[in-house]
N, C-alpha and C positions, 0 to 999 in steps of 0.2 A: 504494500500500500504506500509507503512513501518513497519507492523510486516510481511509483504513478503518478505520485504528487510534486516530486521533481520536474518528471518531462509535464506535466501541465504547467507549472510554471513557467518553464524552457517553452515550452510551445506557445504559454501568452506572452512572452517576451517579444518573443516570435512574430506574432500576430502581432504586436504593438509596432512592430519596428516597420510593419511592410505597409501597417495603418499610415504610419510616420511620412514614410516614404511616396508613399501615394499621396497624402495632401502636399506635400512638398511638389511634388512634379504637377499638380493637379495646380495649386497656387502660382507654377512660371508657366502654365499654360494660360491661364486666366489672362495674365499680364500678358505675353505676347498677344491674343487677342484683342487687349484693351478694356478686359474688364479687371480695371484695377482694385477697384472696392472688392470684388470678392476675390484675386489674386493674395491679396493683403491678409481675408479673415483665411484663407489654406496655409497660407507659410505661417501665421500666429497660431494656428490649431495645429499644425506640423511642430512648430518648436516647443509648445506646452504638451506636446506624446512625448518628445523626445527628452525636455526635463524631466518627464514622470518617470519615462522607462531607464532613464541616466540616475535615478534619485539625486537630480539635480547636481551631481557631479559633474567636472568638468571633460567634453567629450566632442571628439571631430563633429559629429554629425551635428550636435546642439550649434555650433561654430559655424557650419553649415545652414542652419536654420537662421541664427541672427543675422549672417551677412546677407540671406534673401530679404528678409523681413528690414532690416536695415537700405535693404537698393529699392524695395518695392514701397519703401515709406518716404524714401527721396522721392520717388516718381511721385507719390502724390502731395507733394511740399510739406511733408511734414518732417521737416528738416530736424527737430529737438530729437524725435524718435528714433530715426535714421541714424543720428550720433552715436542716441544712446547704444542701440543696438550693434555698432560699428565698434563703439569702445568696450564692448560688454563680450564681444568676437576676439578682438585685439588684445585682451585681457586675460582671456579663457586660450587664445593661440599659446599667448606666452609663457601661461600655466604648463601646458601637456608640452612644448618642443625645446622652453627654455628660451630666456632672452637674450641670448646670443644665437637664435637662428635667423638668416638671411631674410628669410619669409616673417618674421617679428622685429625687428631689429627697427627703432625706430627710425625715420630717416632724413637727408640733411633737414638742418633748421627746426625739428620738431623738439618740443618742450619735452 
């Protein structure tokens, strides 16, 4: 009974993750069509699976979620948001590769 209880966890993970995945590609679908309003609520419902199934731990795909959710919030001028979610990416990179990698590393002129 509990490696049953195991693989159902393994398998709602599972499910969570493919759930994740789908509003994410579902949300840059949206946007290339021009429906931006509902591109915005897919990639914000994409990255609140992907905090749940992260237990909010730091993790590529969450990183992945902020930076759509961060570009799909510029596109609709909600600039503060976009930041946030930009600096909340850059922060969470830094975390998992280290800020001595190329791809975090802040760059000329930056605070």
């Amino acid at each position: 009974a509990l490696l049953d209880d195991e693989e159902g966890a393994a398998g709602k993970a599972k499910g969570k993750a493919g759930v994740a995945e789908a509003m994410h590609h579902l949300g840059h679908a949206h946007l290339k069509k021009g429906a931006i309003a509902q591109g915005v609520r897919s990639l914000r419902g994409a990255l609140a699976v992907r905090r749940e199934l992260h237990e909010g731990k730091p993790h590529k795909h969450v990183v992945a979620s902020l930076m759509a959710v961060g570009s799909a919030c510029r596109r609709t001028g909600a600039t503060d948001r976009a930041l946030a979610a930009y600096n909340e990416a850059l922060a969470m990179g830094r975390e998992l590769r280290g800020g001595r990698h190329p791809q975090v590393e802040p760059g000329p002129g930056a605070a």
